[in-house]
N, CA, C and O of each residue as an XYZ file, in Angstrom:
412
protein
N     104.315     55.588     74.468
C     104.324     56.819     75.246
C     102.901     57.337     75.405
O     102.024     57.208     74.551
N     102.757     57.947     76.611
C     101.480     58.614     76.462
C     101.316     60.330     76.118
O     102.182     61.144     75.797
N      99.992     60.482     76.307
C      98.954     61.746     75.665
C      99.975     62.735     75.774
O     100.051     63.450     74.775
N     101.052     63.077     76.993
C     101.697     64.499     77.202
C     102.698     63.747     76.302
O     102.918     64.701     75.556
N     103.143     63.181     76.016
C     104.512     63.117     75.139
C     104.114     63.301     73.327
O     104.854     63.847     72.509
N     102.731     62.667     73.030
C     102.001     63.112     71.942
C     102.195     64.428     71.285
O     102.624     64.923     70.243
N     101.443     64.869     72.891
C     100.953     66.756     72.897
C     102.157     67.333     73.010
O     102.012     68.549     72.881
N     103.678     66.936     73.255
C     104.235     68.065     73.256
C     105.395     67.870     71.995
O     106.109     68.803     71.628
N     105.447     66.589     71.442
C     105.528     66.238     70.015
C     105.095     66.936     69.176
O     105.924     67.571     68.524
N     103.747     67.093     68.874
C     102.977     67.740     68.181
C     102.880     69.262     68.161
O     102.316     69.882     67.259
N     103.492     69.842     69.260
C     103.151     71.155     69.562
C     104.515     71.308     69.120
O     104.494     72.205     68.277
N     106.440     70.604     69.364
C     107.728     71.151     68.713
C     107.348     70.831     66.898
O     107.804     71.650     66.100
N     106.752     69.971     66.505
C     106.624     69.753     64.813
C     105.781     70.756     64.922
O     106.627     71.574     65.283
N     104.865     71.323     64.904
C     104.321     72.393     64.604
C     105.013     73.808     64.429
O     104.800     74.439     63.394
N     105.850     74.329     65.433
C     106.479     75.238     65.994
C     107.753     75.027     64.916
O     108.134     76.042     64.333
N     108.188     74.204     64.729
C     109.249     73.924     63.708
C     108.516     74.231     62.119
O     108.925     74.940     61.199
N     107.298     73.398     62.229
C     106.402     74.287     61.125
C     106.797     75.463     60.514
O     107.397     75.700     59.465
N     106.199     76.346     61.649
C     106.265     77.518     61.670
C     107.571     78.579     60.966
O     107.600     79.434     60.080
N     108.581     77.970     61.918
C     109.740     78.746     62.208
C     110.219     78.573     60.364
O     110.586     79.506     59.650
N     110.100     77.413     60.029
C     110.255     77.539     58.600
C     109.367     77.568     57.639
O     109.200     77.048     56.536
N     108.855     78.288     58.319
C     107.316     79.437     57.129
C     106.001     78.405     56.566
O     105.014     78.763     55.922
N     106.342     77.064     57.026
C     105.209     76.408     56.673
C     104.167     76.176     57.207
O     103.327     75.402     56.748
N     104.074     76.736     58.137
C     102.951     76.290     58.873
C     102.154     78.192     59.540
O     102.524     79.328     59.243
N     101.453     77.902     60.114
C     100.491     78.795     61.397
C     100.776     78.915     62.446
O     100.712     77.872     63.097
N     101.238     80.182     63.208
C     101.020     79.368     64.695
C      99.496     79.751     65.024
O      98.683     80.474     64.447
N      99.450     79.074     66.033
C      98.371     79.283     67.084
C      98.583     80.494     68.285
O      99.502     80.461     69.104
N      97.453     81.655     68.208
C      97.757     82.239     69.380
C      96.441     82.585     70.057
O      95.242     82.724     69.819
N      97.427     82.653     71.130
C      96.030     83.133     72.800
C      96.884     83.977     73.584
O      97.988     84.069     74.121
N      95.095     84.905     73.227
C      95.873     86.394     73.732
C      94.846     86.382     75.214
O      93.750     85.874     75.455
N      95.740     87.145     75.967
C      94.636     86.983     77.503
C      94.881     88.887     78.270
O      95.898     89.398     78.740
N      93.919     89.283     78.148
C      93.649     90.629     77.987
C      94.212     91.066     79.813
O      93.230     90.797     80.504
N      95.042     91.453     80.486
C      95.313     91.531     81.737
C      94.803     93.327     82.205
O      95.257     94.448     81.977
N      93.860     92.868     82.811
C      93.200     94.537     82.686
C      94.337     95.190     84.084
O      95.090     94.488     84.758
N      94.148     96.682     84.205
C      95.002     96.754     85.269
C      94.579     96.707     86.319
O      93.351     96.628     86.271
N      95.194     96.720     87.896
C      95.020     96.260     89.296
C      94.218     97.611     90.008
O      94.663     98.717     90.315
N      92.506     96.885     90.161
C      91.781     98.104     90.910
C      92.574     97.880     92.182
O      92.977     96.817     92.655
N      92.737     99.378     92.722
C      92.622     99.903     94.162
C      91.721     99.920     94.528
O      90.821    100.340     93.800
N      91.445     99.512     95.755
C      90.117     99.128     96.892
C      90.478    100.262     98.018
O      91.605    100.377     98.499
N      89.365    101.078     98.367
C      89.174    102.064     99.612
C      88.985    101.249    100.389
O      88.704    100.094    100.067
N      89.105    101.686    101.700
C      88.696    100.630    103.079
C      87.489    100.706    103.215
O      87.184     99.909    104.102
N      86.534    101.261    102.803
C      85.629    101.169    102.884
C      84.465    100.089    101.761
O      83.321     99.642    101.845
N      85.763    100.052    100.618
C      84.876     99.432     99.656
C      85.058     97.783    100.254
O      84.144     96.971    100.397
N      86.484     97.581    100.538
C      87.385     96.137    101.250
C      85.996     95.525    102.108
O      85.442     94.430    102.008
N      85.640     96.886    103.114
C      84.828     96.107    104.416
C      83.248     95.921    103.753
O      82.394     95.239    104.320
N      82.936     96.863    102.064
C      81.685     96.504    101.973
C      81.305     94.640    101.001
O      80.326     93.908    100.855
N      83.033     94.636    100.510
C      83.112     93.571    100.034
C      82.704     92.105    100.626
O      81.949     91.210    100.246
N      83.879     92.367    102.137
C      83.259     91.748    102.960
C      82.109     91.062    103.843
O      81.921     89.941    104.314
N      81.527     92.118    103.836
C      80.033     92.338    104.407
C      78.960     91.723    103.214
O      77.825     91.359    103.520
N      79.360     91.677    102.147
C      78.031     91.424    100.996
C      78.907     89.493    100.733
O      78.709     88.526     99.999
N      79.667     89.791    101.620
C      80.350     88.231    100.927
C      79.693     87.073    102.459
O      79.584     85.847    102.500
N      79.397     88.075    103.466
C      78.716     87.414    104.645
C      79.902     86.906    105.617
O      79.666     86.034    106.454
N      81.159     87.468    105.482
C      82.193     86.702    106.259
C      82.641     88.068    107.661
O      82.576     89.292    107.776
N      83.064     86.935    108.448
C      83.336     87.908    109.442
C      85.134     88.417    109.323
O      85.949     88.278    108.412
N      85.224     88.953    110.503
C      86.960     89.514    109.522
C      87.969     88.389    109.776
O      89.042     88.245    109.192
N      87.280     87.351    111.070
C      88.285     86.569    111.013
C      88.133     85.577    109.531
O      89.098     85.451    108.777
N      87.144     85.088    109.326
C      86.889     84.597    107.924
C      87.335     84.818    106.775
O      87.550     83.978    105.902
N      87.603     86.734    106.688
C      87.793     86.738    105.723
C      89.581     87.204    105.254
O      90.132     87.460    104.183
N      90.072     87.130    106.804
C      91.641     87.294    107.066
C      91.845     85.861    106.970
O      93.068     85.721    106.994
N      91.141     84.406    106.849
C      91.515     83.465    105.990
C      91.411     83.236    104.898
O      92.075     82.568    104.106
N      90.569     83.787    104.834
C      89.964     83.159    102.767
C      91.554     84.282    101.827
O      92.116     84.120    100.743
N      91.774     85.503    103.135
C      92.734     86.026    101.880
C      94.247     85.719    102.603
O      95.261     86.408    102.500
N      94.093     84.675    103.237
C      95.460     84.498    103.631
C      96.427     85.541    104.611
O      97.650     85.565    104.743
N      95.435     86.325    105.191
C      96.417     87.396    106.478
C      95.827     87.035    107.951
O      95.122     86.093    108.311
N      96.377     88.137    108.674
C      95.639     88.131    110.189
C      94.560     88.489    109.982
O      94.117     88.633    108.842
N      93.910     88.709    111.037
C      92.355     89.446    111.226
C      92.860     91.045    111.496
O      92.308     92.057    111.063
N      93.973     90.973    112.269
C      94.644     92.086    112.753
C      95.144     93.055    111.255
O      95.412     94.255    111.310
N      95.177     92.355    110.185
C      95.601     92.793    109.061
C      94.445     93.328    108.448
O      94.435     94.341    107.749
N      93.420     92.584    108.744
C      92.265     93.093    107.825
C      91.521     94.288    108.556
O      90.941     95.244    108.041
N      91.701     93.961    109.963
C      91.373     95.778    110.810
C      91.597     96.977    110.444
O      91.045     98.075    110.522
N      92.745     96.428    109.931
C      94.095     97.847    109.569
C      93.405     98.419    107.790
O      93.289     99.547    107.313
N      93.082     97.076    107.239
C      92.854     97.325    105.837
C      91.453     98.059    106.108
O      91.173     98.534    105.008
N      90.473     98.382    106.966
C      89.383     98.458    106.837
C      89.099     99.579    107.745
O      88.010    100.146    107.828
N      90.286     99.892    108.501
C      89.993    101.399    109.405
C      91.162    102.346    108.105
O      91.270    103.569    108.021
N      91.701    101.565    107.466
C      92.668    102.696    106.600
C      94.157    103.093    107.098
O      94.985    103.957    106.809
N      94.058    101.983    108.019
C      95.895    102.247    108.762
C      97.183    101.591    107.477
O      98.317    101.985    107.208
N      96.355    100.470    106.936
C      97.573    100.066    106.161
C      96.524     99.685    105.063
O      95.294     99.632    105.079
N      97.582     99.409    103.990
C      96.227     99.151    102.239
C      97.065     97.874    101.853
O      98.089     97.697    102.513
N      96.796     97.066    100.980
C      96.708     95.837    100.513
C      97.723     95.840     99.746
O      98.291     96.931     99.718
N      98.072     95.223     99.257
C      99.142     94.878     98.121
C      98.703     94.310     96.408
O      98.252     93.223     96.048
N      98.933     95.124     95.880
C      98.537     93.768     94.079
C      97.444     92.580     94.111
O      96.299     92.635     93.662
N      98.073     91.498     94.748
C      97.677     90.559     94.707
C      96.710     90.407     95.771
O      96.067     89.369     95.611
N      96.342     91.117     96.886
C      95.546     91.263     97.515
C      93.567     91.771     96.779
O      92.363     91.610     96.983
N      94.442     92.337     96.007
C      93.481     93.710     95.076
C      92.657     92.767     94.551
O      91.468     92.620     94.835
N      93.507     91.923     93.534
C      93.290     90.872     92.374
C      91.706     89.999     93.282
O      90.508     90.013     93.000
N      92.221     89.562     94.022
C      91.345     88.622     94.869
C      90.428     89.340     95.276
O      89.453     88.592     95.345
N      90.159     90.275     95.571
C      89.360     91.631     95.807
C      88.374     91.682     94.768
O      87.176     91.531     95.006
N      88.734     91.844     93.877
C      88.221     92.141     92.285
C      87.406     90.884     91.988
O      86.221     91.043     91.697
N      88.062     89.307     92.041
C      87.356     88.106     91.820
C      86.318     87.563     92.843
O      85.588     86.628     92.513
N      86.202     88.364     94.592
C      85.378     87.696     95.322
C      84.230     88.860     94.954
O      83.089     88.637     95.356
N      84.462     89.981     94.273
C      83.413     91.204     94.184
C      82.946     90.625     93.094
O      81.729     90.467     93.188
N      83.491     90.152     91.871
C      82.619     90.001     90.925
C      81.585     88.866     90.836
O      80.717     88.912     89.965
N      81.659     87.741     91.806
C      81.371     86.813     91.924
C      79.887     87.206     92.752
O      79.754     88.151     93.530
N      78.620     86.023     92.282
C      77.830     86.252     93.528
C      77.699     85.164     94.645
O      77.300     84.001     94.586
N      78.177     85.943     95.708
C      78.863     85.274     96.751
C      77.381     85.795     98.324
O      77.588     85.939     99.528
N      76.653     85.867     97.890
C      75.573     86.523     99.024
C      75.824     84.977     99.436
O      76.601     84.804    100.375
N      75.195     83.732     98.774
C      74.155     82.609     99.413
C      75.597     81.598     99.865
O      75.292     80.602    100.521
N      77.008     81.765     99.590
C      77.951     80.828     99.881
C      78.520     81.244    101.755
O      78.806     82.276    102.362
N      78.426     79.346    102.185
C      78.748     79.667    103.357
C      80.473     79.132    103.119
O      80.881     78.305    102.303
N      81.165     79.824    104.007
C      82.433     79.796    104.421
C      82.366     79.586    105.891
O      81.692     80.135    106.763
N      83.610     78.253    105.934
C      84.384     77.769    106.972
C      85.296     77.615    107.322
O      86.019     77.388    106.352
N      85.865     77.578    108.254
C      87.762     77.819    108.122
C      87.984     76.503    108.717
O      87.627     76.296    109.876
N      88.592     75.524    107.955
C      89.473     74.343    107.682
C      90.251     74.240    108.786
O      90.919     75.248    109.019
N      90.415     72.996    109.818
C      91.091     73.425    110.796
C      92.190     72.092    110.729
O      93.120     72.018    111.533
C-alpha cells in the first residue's frame, strides 16, 4: 500500500491511542479573525493600488464588471466571501503583478 494508506493508519492507531488515555493528541488551532467590511471607496482604492481595471478585477473576483460598478458607486455591497478576498488581495503587495484574463 502506499504513503496515504500509511498516513491514515497511523493517524486511526494514534487517535485510538488517545481515546484510551495512552497516547497525545496532536492539535492545530487556526485563529479565524472576523470578516472586514469594505466601504466602496476602500473596494475601488483596493483596486486601483492592485493596477486592475474593473473589468479585471470583476474577473479575478469572479462577478460582472456591472457588479463591481455597483460595489464601488455604493448601490450594492459584497457578500462574506467577497470581503475575505478583499482582505487577501489588500494584504498582499500586488503594485508590480500584471493580470490577464484567461480566455
Amino acid at each position: 500500500m502506499g504513503s496515504l494508506f500509511d498516513d491514515l493508519k497511523q493517524g486511526l492507531e494514534e487517535a485510538i491511542s488517545y481515546e484510551k488515555g495512552e497516547g497525545t493528541a496532536h492539535v492545530k488551532t487556526y485563529m479565524i479573525h472576523p470578516v472586514k467590511e469594505y466601504s466602496c471607496k476602500e473596494i475601488r482604492e483596493i483596486r486601483m493600488k492592485a493596477g486592475m481595471t474593473q473589468r479585471v478585477f470583476a474577473s479575478y473576483m469572479g462577478v460582472s464588471k456591472k457588479t463591481v460598478e455597483a460595489w464601488e458607486h455604493g448601490t450594492t455591497h459584497p457578500s462574506g466571501p467577497v470581503f475575505r478576498l478583499l482582505e487577501m488581495l489588500e494584504a498582499h503587495d500586488i503594485e508590480d503583478t500584471e493580470y490577464v484574463i484567461a480566455k
